[in-house]
NULUM-332137 format. One record per residue (C-alpha): residue number from 0; x, y, z. Coordinates in steps of 0.25 Angstrom, whole numbers, always signed. Layout:
// NULUM-332137
num, px, py, pz
NUM, X, Y, Z
...
// end
This chain:
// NULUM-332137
num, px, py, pz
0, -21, -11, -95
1, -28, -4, -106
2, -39, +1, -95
3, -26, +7, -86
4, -22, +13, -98
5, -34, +19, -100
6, -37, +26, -86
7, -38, +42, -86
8, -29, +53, -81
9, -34, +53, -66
10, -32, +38, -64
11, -17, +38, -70
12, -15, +49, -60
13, -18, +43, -50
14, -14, +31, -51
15, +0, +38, -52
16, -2, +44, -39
17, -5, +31, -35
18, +7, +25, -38
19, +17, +36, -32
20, +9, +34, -19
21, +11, +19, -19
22, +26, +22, -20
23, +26, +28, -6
24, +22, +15, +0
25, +37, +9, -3
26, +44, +20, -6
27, +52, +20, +6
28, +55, +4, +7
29, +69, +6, -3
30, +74, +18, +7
31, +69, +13, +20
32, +86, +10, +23
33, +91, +25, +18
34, +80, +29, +26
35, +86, +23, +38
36, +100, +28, +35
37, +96, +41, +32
38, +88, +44, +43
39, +93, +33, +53
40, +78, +26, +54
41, +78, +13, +61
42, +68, +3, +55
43, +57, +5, +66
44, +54, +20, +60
45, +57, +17, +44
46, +44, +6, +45
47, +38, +19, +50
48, +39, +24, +36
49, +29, +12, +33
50, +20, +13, +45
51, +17, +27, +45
52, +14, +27, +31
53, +4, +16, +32
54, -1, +19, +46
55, -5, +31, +41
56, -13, +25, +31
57, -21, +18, +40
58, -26, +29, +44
59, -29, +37, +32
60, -36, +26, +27
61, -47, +29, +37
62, -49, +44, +32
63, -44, +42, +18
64, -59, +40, +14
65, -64, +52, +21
66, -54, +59, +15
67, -59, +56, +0
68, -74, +56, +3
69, -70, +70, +13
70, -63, +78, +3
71, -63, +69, -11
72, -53, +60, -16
73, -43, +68, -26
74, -41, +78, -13
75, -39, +66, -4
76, -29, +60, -13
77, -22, +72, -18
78, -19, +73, -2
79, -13, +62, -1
80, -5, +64, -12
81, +1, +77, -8
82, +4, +71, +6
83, +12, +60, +0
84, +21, +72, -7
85, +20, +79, +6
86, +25, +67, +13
87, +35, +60, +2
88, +41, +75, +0
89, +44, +77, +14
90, +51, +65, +17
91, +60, +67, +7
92, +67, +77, +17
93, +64, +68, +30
94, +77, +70, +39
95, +72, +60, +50
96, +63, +47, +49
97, +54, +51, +58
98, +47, +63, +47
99, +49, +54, +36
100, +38, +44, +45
101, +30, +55, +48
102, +29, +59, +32
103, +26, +44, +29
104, +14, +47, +36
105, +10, +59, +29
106, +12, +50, +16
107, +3, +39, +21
108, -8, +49, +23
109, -5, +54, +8
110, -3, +41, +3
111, -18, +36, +9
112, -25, +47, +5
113, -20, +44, -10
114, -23, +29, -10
115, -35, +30, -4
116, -40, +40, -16
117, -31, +35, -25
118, -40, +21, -31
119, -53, +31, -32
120, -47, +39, -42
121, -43, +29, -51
122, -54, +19, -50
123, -64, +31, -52
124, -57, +39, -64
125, -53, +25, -71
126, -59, +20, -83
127, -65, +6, -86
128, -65, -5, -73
129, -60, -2, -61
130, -50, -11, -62
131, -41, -5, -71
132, -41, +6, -62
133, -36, -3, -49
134, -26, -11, -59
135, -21, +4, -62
136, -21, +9, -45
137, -14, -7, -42
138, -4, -2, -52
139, +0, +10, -47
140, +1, +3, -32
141, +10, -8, -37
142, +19, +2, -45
143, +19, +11, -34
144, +24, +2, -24
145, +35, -1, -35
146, +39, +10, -38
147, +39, +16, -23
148, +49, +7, -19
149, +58, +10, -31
150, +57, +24, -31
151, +61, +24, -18
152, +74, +15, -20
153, +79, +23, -33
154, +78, +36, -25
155, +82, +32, -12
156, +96, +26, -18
157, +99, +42, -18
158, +91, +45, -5
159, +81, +41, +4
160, +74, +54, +2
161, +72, +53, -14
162, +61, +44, -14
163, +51, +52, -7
164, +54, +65, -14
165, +53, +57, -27
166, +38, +51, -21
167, +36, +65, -17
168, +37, +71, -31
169, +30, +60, -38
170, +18, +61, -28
171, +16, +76, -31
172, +17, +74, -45
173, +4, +62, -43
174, -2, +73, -32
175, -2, +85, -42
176, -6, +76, -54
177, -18, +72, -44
178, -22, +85, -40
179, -24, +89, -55
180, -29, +79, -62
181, -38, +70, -53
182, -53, +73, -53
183, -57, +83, -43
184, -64, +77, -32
185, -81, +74, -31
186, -89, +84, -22
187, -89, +80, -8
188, -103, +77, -6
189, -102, +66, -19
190, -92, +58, -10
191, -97, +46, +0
192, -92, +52, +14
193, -83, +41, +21
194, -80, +39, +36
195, -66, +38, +43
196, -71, +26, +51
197, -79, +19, +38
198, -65, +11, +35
199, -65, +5, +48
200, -78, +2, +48
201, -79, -7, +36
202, -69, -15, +43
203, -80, -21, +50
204, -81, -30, +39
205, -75, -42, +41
206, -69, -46, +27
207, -66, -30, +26
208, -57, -33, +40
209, -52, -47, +40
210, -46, -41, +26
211, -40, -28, +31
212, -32, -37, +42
213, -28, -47, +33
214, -24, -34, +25
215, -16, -27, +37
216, -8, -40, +37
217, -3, -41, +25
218, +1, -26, +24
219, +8, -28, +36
220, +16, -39, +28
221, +18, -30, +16
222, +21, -19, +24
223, +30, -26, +31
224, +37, -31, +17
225, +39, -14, +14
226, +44, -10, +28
227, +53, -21, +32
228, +57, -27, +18
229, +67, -14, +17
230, +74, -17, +29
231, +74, -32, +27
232, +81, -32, +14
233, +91, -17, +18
234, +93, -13, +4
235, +97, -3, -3
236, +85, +6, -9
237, +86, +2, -21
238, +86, -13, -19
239, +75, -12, -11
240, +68, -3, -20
241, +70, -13, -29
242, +63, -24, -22
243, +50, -16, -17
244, +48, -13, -32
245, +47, -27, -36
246, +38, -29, -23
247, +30, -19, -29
248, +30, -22, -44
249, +27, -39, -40
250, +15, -32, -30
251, +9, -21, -41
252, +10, -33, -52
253, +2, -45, -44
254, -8, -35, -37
255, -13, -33, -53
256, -10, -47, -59
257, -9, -56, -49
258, -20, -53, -37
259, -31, -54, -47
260, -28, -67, -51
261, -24, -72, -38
262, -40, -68, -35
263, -44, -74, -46
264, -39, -88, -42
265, -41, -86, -27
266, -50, -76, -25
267, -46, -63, -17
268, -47, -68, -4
269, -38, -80, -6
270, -30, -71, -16
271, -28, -64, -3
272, -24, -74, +6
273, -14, -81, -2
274, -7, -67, -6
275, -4, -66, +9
276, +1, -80, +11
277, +10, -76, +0
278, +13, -64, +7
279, +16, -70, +20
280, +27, -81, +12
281, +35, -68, +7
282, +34, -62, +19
283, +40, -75, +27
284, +52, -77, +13
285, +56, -60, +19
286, +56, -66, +34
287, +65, -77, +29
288, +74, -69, +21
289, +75, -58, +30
290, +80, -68, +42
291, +90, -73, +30
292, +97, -60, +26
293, +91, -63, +12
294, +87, -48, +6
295, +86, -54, -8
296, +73, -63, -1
297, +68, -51, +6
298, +67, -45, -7
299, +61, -57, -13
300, +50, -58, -2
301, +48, -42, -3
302, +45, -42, -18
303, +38, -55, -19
304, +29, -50, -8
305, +22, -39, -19
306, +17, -52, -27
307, +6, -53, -14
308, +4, -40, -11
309, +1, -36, -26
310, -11, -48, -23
311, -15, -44, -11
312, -16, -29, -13
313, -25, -32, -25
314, -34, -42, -16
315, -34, -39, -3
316, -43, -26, -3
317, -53, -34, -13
318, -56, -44, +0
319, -56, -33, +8
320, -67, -25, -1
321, -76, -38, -3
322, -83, -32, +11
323, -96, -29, +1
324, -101, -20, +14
325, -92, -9, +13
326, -88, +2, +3
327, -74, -2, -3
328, -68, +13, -1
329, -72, +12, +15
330, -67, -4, +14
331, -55, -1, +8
332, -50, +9, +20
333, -55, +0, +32
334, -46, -11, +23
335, -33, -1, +21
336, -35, +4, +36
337, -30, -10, +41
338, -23, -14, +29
339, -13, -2, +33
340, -15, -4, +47
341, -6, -16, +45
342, +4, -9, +36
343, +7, +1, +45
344, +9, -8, +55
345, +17, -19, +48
346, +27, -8, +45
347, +30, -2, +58
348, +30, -16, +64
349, +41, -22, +55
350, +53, -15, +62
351, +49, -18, +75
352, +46, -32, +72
353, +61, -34, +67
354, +65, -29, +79
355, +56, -36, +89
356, +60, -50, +82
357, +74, -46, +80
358, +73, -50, +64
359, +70, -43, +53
360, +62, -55, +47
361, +51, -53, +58
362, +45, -43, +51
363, +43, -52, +39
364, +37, -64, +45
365, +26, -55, +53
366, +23, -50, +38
367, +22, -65, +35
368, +14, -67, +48
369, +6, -54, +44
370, +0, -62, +32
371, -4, -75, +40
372, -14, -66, +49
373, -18, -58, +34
374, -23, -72, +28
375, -29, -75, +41
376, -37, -63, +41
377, -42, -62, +27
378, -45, -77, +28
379, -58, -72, +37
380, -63, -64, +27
381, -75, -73, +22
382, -80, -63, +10
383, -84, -70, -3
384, -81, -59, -9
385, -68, -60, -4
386, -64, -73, -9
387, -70, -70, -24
388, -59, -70, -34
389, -63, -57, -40
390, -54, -45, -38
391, -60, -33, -39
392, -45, -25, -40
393, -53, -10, -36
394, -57, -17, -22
395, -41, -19, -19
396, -35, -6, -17
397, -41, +5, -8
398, -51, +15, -11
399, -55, +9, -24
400, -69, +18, -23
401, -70, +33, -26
402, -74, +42, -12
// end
């Protein structure tokens, strides 16, 4: 803790940034029912807010790299931070739920350019090992997904509209604060040039893409937990708010404490696999007690869910960057590519999936299906690498190189 402590200005900057990014992610989960009420949404378009937000992530993640090595990274994440205000301003006035999807599309695109810049910054510009520095970015993604939820349910108790208005204001704060005090950015010709298509090309590795699947599915699972868990348990905002803070909380506190010893007794591959299998149980315990009525067991499945996801969000990169063949920056967006891929979709297929089966369960036990097919897949990757019990915590989030 004495290292954190220790970091410059620049990397407690951004590191703030970073956690008021992070927020956006499940800022909308406590409201997703005033929204409805207010603008008369039905299920189908409020997982749209979801989709979008991640679909479009897919995407950027191809040119998120081009953009940095193109016009540096302090531009690149600046943008995306000024898109977020953008975006998380304008919402605020949304009279219909169709514009409130299309800004969740303009906040994706903000919110990759950020998180794709975001790592660099700190791990460059902080002091001592690296680690310190990824202990100090894990931190502000468990507190942003904490916090996010929250925010948005003591805000939306007065109105729906509050909490991206507040996000809007916190975010410019973070954009100006990043505008003025982050270093300026190196001449062009000093930064390695990246291609769009290099992402995808590294998926030709085979542990770099029987990872990435195994990835897709369980986002898909946790995505389904953040979409439908709202509509599963239909609570007041500040209920539900309540319970995706302690999901956040349980899943910033084991990614630090728990995934590192989990890989020290397993090995990260193994760490990997029995993190989804736990996974898959909470995700059958939701199944079960949404066919049962039983809220109060939602709420259990939806917070004890963050103990596994804290794991695998520390371990599940680190397989997937023991490729050796492959530049970790280029690694790391072919891996995000598909591991959004199967956000995106998980969140707009959860409604429909209720409503083909007829139950609102369904969409739980396809989570917990979701989790078989991830073990089967990251059970092909044969990389010793893979399987070695060391974490190295910098290979586990993207972007973890400078441009």
């Amino acid at each position: 803790m004495s290292v954190m402590r220790e970091q410059p200005r620049t990397v407690w900057i951004t590191a703030f940034a970073a956690v008021i990014a992070f927020m956006g992610i499940g800022l909308v989960d406590p409201i997703l029912k005033s929204i409805a009420e207010a603008l008369n949404a039905p299920p189908s378009k409020l997982t749209l807010l979801f989709g979008v937000y991640m679909g479009v992530q897919v995407i950027a993640m191809l040119i998120t790299g081009w953009a940095a090595a193109r016009f540096g990274p302090k531009r690149t994440l600046t943008s995306g931070l000024v898109l977020i205000v953008v975006a998380a301003g304008i919402s605020s006035l949304a009279g219909d739920i169709n514009t409130l999807i299309a800004l969740r599309v303009l906040w994706g695109m903000g919110n990759a350019l950020f998180m794709a810049t975001a790592l660099a910054f700190i791990v460059g510009a902080a002091k001592g090992h690296q680690s310190g520095a990824i202990l100090l970015y894990e931190a502000a993604l468990g507190a942003g997904l904490a916090i996010g939820p929250l925010l948005g349910a003591v805000l939306g108790e007065w109105t729906w509209r509050a909490p991206f208005a507040g996000t809007a204001i916190l975010m410019l704060i973070g954009a100006i604060l990043c505008a003025a005090m982050l270093p300026k950015d190196a001449p062009r010709y000093t930064r390695a040039p990246v291609k769009i298509t290099d992402p995808l090309k590294a998926l030709r590795n085979h542990t770099l893409l029987m990872t990435s699947i195994g990835s897709a599915f369980y986002t898909g699972a946790l995505f389904t937990v953040i979409a439908w868990s709202p509509f599963a348990m239909n609570l007041r905002p500040i209920y539900a708010g309540m319970i995706f803070f302690g999901w956040g909380l349980l899943t910033a506190l084991s990614g630090v404490f728990l995934a590192p010893r989990a890989a020290e007794r397993l090995g990260q591959k193994n760490g990997v696999i029995a993190a989804i299998g736990a996974y898959g149980i909470v995700m059958a315990i939701a199944a079960i007690g949404t066919l049962e009525g039983s809220v109060p067991l939602i709420g259990f499945a939806v917070i004890a869910s963050g103990i596994p996801s804290g794991v695998l969000n520390t371990l599940f990169t680190s397989v997937a960057m023991a490729t050796g063949d492959t530049p970790r920056s280029v690694a790391s967006a072919g891996y995000s590519f598909l591991r959004w891929m199967g956000a995106a979709v998980a969140a707009v297929l959860v409604s429909y999936l209720a409503e083909w089966f007829g139950s609102t369960a369904a969409p739980f036990w396809f989570a917990a299906a979701y989790c078989v097919v991830a073990i089967g897949s990251v059970s092909m990757v044969r990389n010793e690498a893979a399987s070695a019990p060391d974490v190295e915590p910098e290979a586990a989030l993207v972007g973890a190189e400078e441009y």
